[in-house]
SEKE-159936 format. One record per residue: y, x, z of N, C-alpha, C, O in turn; residue in one letter. Coordinates in steps of 0.001 Angstrom, whole numbers, padded with zeros to 6 digits, always signed. Layout:
N
YXZYXZYXZYXZa;...
***
This chain:
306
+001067+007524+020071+001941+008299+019192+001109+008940+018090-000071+009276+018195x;+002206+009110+016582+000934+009553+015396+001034+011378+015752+002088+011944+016042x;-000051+011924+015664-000065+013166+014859+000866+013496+013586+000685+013204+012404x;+002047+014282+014278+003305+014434+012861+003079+015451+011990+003755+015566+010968x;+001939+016432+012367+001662+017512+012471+000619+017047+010922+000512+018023+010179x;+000111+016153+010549-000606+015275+009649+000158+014807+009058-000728+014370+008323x;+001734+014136+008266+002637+013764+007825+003348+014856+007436+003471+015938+008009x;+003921+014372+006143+005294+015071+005459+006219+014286+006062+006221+013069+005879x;+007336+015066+007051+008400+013876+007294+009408+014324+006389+009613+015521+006188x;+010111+013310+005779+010681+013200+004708+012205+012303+004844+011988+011125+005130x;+013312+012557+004730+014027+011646+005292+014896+010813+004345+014154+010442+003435x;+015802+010479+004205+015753+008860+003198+016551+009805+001944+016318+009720+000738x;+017519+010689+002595+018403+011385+001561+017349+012186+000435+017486+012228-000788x;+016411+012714+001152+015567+013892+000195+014399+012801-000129+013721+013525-000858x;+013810+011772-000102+013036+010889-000502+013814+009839-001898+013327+009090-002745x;+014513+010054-001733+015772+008859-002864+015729+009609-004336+015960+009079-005423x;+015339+011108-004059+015755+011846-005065+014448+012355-005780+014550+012943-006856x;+013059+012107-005118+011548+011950-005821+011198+011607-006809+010163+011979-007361x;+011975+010846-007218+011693+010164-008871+012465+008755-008626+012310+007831-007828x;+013776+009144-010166+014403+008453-009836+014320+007870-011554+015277+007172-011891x;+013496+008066-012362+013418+008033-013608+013512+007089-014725+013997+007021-015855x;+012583+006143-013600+012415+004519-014150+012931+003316-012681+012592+003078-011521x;+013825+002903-013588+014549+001854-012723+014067+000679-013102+014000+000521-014321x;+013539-000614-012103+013165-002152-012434+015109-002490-011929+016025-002034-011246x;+014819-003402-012701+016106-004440-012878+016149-005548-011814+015664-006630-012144x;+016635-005428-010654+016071-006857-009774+017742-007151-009018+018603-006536-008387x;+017489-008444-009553+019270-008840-009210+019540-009079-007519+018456-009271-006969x;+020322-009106-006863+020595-009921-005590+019982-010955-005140+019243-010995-004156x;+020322-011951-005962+019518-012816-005854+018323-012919-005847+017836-013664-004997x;+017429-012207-006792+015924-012474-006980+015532-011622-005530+014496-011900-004925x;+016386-010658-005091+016437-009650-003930+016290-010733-002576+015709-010555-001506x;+016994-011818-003040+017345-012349-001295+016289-013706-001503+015788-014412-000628x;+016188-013767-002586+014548-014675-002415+012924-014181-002114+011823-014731-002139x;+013413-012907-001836+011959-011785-001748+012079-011820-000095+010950-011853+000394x;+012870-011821+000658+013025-011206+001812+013160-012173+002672+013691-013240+002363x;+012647-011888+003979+011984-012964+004964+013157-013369+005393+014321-013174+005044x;+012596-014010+006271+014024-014925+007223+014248-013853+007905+013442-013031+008340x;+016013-013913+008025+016572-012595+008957+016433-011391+009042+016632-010662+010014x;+015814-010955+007233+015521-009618+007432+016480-009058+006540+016858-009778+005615x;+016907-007999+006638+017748-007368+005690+017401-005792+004713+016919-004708+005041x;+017838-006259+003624+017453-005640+002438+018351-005055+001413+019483-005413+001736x;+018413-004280+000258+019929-004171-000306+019273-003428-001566+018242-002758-001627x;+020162-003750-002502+019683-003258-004171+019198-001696-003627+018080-001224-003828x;+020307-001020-002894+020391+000231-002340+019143+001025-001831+018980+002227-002043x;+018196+000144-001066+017034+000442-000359+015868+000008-001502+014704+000359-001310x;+016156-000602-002437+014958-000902-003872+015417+000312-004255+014463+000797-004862x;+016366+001150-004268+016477+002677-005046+015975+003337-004574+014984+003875-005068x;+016490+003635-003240+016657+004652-002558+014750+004988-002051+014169+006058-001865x;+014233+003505-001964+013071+003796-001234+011739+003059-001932+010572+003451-001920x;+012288+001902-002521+010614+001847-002543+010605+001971-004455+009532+001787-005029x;+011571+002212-005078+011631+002768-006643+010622+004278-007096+010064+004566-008155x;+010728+005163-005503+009907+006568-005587+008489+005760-005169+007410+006274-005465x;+008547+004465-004463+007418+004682-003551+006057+003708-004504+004842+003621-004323x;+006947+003130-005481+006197+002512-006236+005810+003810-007289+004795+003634-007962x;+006351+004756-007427+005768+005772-008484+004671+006586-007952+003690+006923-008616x;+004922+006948-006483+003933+007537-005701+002641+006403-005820+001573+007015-005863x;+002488+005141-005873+001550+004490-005862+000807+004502-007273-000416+004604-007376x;+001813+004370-008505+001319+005002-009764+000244+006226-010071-000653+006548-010850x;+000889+006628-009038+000182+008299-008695-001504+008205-008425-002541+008632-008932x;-001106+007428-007379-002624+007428-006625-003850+006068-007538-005079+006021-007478x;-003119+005368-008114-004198+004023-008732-004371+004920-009831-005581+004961-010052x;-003562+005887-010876-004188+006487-011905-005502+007839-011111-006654+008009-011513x;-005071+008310-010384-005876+009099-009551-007638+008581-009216-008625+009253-009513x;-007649+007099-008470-008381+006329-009133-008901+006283-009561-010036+006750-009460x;-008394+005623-010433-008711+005177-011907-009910+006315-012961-010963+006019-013525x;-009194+007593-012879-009228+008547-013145-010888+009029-012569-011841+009139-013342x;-010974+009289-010986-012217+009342-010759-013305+008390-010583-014471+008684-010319x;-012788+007135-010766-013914+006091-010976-014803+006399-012465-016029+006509-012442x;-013911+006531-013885-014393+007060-014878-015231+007742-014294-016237+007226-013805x;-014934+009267-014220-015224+009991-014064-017039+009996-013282-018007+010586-013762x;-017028+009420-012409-018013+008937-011344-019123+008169-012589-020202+008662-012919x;-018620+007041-013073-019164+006578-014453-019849+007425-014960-021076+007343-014900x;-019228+008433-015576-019316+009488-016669-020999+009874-015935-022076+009434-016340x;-020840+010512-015145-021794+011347-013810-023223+010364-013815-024372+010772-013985x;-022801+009014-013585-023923+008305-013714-024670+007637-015053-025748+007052-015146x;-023801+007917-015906-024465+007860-017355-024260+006057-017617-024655+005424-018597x;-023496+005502-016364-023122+003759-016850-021291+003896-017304-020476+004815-017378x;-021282+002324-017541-020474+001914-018194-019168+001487-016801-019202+000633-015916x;-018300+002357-017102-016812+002236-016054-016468+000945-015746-015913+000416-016709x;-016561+000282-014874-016322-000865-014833-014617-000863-013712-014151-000025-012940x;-014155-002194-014148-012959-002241-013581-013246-002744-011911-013916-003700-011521x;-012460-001700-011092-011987-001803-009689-010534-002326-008799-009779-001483-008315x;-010353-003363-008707-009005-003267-007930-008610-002151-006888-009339-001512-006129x;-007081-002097-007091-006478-001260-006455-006410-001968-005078-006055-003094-005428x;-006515-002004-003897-006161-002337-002862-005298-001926-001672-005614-001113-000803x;-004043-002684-001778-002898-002048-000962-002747-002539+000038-002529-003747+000137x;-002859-001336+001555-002499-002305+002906-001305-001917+003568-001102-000747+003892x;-000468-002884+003797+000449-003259+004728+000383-003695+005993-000051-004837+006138x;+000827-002841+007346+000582-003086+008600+002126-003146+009104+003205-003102+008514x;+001722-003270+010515+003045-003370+011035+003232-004406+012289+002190-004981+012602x;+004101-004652+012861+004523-005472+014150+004908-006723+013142+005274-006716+011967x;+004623-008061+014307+005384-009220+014242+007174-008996+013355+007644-007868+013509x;+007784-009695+012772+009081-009236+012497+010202-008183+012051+011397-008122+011761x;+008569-007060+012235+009242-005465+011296+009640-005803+010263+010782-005399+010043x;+009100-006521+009314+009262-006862+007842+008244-006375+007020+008158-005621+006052x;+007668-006897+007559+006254-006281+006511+006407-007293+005093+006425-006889+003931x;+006513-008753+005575+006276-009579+004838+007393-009160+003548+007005-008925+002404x;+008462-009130+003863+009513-008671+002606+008830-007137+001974+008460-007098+000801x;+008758-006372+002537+007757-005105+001951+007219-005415+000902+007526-004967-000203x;+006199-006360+001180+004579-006751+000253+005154-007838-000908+004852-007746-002097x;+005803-008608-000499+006750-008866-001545+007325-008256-002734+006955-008501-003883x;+008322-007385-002372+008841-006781-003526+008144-005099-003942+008425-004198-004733x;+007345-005294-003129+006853-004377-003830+005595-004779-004872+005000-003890-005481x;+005090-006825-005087+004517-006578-005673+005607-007004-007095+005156-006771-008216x;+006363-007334-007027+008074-008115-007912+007392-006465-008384+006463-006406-009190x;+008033-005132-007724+008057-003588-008365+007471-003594-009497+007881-003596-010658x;+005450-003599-008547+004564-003012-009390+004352-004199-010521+003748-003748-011494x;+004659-005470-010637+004803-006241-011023+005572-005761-012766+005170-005676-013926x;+006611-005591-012158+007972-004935-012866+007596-003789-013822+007968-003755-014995x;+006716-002713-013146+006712-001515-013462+005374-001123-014632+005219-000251-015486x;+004375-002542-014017+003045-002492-014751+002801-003876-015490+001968-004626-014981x;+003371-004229-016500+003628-005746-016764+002106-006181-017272+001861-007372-017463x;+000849-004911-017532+000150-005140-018176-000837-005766-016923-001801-006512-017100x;-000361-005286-015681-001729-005558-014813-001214-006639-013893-000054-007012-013720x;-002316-007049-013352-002226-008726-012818-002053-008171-010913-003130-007990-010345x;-001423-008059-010501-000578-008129-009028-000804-009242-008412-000385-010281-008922x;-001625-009278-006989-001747-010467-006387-001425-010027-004952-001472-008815-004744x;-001033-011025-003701-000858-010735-002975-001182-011983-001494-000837-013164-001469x;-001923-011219-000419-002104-012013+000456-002188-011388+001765-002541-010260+002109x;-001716-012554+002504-001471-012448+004261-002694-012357+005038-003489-013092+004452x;-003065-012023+005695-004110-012271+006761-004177-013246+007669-005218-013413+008305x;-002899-014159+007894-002333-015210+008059-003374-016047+007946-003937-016622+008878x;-003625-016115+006820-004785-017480+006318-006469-016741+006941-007539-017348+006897x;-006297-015535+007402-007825-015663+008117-007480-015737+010100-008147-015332+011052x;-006469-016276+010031-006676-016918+011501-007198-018017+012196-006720-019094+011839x;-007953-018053+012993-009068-019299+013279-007858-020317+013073-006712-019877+013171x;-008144-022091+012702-007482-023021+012893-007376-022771+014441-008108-022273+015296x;-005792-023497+014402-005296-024001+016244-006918-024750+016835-007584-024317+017775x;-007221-025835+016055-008137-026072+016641-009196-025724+017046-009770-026488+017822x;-010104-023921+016514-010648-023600+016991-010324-022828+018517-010982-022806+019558x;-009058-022237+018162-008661-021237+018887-008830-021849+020593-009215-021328+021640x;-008218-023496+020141-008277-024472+021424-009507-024285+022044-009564-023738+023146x;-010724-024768+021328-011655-024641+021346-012505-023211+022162-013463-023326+022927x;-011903-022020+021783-012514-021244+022343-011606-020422+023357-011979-019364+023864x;-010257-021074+023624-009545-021327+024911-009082-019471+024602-009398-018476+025254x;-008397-019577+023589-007682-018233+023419-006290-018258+022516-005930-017227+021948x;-005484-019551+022405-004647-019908+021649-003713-019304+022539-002734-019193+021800x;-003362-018818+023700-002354-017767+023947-002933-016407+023741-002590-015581+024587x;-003654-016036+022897-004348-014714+022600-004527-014435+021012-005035-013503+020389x;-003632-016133+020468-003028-015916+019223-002609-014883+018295-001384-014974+018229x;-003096-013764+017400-002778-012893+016530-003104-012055+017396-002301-011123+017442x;-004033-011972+018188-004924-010672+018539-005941-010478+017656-006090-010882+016503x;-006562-009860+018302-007818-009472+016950-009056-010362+017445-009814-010621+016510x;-009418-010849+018569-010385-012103+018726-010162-013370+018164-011045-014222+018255x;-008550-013735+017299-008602-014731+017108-008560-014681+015609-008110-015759+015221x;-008863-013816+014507-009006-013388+013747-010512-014035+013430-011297-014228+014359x;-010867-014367+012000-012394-014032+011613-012695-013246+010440-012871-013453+009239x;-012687-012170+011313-013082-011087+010529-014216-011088+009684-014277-010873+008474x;-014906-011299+010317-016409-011757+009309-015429-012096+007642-015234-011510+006577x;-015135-013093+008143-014838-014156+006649-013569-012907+005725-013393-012885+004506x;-012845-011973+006788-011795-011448+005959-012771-010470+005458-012471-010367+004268x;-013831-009645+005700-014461-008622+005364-014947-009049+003967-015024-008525+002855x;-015212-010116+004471-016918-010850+003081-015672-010977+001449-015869-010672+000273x;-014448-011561+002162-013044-011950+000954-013055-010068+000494-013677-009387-000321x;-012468-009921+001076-012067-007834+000859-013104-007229-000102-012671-006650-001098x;-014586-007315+000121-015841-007314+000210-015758-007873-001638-015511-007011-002481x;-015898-008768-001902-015572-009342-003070-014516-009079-004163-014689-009087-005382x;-013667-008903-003641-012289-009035-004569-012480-007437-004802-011740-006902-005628x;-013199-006852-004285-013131-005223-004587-014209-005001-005606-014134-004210-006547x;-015483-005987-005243-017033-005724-006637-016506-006878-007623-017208-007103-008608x;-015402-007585-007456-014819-008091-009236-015043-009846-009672-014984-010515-010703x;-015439-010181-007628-015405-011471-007363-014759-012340-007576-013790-011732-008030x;-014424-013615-007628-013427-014283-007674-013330-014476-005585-014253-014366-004777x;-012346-014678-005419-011910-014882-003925-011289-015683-003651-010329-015974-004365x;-011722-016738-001907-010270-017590-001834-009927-016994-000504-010828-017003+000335x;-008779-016481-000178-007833-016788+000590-007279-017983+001171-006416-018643+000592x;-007804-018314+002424-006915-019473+003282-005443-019420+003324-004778-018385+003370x;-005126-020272+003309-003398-020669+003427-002852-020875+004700-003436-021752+005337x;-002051-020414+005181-001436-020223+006798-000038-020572+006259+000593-020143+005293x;+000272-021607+007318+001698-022162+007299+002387-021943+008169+002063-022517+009208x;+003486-021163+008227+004285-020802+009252+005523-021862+009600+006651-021658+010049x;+004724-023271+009139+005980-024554+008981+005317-025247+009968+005919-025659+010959x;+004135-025420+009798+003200-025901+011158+002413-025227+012304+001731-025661+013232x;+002799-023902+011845+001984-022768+012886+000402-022816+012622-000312-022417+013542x;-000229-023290+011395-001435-023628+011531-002283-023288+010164-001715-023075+009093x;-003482-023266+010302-004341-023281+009044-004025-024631+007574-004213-025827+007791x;-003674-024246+006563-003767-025397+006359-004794-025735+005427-005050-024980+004489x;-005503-026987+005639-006982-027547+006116-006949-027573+003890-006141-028136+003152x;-008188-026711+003530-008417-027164+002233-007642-026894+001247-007828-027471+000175x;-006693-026035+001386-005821-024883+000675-006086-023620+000571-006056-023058+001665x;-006392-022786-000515-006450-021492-000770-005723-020830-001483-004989-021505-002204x;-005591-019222-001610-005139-018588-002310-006138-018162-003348-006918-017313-002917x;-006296-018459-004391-007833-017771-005400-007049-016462-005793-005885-016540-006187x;-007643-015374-005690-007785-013676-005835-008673-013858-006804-009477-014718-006444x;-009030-013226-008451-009367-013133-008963-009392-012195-010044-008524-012429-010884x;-010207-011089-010308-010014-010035-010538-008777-009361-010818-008446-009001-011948x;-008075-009188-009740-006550-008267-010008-006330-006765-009983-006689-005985-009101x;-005849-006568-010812-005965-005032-010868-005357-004538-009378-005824-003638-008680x;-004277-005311-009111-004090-004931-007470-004010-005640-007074-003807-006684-007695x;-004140-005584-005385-004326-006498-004735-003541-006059-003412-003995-005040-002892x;-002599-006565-002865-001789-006264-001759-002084-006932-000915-001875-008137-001056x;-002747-006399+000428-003090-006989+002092-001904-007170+003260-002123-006531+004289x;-001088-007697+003239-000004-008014+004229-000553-007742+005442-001283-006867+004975x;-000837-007737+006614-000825-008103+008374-001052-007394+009162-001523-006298+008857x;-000808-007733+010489-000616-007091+011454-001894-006192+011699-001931-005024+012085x;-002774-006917+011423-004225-006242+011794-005198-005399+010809-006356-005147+011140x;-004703-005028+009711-005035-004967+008761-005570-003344+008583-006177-003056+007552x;-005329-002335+009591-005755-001082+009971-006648-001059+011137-007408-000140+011441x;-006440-002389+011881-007391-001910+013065-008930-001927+012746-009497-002557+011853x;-009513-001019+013764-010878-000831+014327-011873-002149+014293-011719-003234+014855x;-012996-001666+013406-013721-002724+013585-014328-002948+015115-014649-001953+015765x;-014486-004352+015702-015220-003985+017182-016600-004270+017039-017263-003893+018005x;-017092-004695+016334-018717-004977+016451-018737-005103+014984-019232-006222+014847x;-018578-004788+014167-018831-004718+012568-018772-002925+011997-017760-002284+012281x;-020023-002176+011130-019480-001392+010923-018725-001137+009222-018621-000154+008488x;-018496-001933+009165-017080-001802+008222-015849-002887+008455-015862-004035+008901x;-014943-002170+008041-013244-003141+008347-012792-003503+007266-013371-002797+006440x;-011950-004330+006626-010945-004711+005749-010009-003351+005221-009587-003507+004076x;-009594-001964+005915-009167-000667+005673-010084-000097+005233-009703+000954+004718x;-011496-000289+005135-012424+000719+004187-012127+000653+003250-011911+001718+002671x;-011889-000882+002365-011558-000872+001171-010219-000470+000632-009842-000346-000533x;-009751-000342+001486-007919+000355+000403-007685+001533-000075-008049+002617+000380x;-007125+001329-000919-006929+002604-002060-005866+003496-001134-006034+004704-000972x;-004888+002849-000615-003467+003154+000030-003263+002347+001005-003722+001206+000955x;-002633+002729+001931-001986+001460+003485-000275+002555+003564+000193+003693+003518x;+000014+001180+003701+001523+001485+004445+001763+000719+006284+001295-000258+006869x;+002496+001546+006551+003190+001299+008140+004172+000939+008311+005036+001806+008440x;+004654-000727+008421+005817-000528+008803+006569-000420+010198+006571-001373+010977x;+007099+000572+010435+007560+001239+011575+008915+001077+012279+009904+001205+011556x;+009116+000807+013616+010262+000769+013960+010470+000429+015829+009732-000383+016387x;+011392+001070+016464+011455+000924+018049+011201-000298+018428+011530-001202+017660x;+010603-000601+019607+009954-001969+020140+010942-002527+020155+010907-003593+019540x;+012668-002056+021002+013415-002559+021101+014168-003302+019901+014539-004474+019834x;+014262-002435+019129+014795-003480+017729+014000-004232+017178+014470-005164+016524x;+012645-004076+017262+011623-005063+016904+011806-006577+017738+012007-007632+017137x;+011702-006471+019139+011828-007573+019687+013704-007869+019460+013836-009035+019090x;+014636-007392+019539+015065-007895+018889+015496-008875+017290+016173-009903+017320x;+015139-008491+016492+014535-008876+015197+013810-009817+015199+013917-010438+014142x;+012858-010392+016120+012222-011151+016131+012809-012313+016845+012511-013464+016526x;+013801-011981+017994+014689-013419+018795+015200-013587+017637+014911-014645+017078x;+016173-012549+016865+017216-013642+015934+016399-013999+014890+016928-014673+014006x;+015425-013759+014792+014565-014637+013691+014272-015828+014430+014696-016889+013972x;+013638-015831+015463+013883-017307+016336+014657-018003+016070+014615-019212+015845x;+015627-017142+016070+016919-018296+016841+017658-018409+014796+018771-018911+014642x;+017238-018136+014128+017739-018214+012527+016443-019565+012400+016977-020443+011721x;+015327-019918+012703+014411-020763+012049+014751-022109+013246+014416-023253+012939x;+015285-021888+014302+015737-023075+014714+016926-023530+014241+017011-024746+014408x;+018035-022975+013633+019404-023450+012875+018534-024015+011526+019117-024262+010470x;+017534-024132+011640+016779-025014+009872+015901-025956+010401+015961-027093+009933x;+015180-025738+011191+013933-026175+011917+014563-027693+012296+013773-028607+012062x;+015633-028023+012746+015879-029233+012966+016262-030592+012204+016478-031741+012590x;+016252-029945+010930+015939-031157+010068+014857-031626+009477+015025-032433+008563x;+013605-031265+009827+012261-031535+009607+011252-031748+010988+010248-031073+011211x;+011582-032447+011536+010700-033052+012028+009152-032421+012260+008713-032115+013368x;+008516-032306+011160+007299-031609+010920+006979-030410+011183+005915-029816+011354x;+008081-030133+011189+008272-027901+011552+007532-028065+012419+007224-029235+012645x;+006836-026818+013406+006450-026645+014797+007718-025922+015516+007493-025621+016688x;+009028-025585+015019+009783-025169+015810+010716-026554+016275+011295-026623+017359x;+010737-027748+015118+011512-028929+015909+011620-028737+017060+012362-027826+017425x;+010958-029483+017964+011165-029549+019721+011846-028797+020270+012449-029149+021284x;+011960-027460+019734+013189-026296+020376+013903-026617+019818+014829-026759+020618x;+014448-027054+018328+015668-027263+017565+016556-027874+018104+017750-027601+018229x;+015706-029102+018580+016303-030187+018710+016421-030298+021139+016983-031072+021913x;+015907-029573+021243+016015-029319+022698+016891-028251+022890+017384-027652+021934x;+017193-027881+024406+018297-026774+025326+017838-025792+024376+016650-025655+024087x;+018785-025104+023889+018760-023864+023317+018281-022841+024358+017309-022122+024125x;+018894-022788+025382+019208-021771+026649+017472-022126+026819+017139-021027+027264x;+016440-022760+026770+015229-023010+027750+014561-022248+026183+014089-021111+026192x;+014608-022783+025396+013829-022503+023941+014376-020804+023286+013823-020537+022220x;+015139-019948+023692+015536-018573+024198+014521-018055+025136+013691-017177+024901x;+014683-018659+026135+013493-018011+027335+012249-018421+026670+012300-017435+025935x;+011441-018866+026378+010544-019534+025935+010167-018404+024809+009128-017758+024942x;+011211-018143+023484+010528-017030+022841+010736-015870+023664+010298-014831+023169x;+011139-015796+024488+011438-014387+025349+010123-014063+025817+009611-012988+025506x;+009402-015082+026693+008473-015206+027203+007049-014680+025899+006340-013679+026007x;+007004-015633+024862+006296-015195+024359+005980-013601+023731+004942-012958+023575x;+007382-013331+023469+007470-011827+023536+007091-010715+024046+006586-009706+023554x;+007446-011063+025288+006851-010542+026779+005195-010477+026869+004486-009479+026739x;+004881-011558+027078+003426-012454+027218+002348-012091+025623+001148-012342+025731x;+002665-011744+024784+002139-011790+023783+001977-011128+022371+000942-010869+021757x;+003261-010932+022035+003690-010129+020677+003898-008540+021462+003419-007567+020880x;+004334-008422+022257+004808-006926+023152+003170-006276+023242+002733-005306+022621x;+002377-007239+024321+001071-006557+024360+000202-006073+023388-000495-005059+023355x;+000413-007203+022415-000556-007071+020740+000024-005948+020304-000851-005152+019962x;+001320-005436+020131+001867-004243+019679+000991-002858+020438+000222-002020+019967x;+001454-003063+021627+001231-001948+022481-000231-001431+022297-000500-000235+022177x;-001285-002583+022284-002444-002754+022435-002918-002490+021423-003597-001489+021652x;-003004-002737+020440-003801-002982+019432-003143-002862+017659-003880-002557+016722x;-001657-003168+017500-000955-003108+016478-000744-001182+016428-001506-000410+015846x;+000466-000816+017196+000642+000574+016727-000255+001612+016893-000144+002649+016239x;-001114+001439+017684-002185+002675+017913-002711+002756+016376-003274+003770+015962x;-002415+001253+015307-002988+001827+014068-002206+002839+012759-002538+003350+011690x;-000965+002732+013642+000205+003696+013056-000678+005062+012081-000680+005230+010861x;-001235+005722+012963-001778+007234+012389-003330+006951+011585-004317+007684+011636x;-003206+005885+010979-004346+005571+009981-003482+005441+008623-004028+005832+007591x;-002528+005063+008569-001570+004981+007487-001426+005991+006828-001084+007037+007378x;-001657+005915+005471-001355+006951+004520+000209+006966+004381+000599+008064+003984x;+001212+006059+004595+002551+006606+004365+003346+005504+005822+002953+004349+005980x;+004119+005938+006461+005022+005159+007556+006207+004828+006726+006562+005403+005697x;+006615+004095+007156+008044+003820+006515+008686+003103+008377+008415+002111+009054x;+009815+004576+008563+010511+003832+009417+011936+003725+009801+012897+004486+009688x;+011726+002236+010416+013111+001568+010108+013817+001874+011238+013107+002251+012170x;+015128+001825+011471+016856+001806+011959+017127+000545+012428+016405-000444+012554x;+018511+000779+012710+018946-000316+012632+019417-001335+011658+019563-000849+010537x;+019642-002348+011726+019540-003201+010366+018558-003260+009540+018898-003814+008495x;+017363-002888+009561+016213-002759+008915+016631-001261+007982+016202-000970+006866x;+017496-000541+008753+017129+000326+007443+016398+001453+007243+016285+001997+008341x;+015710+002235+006199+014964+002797+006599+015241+004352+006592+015688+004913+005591x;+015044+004800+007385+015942+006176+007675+014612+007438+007185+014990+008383+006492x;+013524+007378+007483+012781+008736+007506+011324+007885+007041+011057+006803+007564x;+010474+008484+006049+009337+008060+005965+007757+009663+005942+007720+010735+005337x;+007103+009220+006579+005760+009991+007144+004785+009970+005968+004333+008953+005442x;+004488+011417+005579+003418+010973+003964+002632+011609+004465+002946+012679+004987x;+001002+011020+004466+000084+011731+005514+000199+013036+003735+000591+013043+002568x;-000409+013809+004678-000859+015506+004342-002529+015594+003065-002821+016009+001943x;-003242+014792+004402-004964+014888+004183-005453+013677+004161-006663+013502+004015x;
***
């Protein structure tokens, strides 16, 4: 559990009304192409919540900005440009992924001058085939199956003004895909999507969270989480069966009733423990929580203090 006692809790009615000054224009549509499978979203919640939350972020990159000069100034060199680095945490199926999305569409929106990039941690998961290899592929999206090394050295770079590649993770094959990258190249921001993306280094002393300017939490009861996550199951097998190639085929196209238990199981067996274990304990590292209701919505958000 976080220290609340460290948070502004703030709740959606008195958060809506923070700055409501500058509105981005983002239609339904461009809305329901931002947002993951089975997650739900509404012009309403781009107002209500992340319209202040993109100004609060304004806040803190000029803040920045501001003492990097400054720091310059002190050392008698020449200010050089720093990316902003934004992290996004959270459980399997909270919705992180729609989060990091439109919020970079926002800052996108809001800062037309600066270059917005955005990536998953997804692509630093060992290939299936290593994981086989080192006989931990049911230990999948823990933090051993991660290579951290390689996400540190990327983070590490894209922050001193590197060019960077990002691996590509396909959630169509469940797998690395072999010789695809994302190139990161000096962006004024840079948004970190994943689950792991606050935790504790275990044998390294620096993490991928040293470098962020800001981290967000996305927050919400286990129970609606694992819910959220079956009907996302059970939404990618009503598609999954006309491609062959998917890694969900074989359930698509097999007993529904066995391929139900099956993500149940994994739930149980896997996504439940990674939460318990290792995902929310990073809750109270987050500079802001955002947490969700039912229907994804978001009812109360946590602004750390210090």
């Amino acid at each position: 559990m976080y220290n609340q006692m460290n948070y502004y809790k703030i709740p959606r009615d008195e958060w809506r009304n923070l700055y409501q000054k500058y509105q981005v224009s983002l239609s339904a549509k461009e809305l329901s192409r931002i947002k993951s499978v089975n997650d739900r979203i509404s012009l309403a919640d781009v107002q209500d919540i992340y319209q202040p939350l993109v100004h609060l972020l304004g806040i803190h990159m000029k803040s920045r900005q501001e003492l990097m000069k400054q720091q310059a100034e002190f050392l008698g060199i020449e200010a050089h440009k720093v990316p902003f680095i934004l992290g996004i945490a959270g459980s399997v199926a909270v919705g992180k992924s729609t989060t990091a999305r439109l919020l970079q569409t926002l800052l996108s929106a809001t800062y037309p001058e600066k270059k917005v990039q955005l990536i998953t941690t997804d692509g630093f998961l060992y290939p299936n085939k290593e994981l086989k290899r080192r006989q931990i592929m049911q230990r999948k999206g823990f933090p051993e199956s991660y290579d951290m090394g390689r996400l540190l050295t990327f983070t590490n770079d894209v922050k001193n003004g590197l060019p960077a590649k990002a691996p590509r993770y396909s959630h169509k094959v469940y797998d690395i895909v072999s010789d695809e990258f994302d190139v990161v190249d000096n962006p004024d921001i840079l948004i970190v999507e994943g689950i792991n993306v606050l935790q504790l280094p275990s044998n390294q002393q620096l993490y991928v969270s040293d470098f962020f300017d800001f981290s967000i939490y996305v927050d919400a009861h286990e129970d609606l989480i694992q819910g959220w996550y079956l009907e996302r199951f059970e939404t990618l097998l009503d598609t999954a069966f006309q491609d062959p190639s998917n890694y969900y085929y074989p359930y698509a196209i097999g007993d529904r009733t066995k391929a139900t238990r099956m993500a149940r199981r994994v739930w149980l067996t896997i996504n439940r423990p990674n939460l318990r274990e290792y995902i929310l304990p990073t809750r109270n590292r987050a500079d802001l929580i955002l947490h969700k209701t039912q229907n994804h919505l978001v009812n109360e958000l946590f602004l750390r203090k210090y």
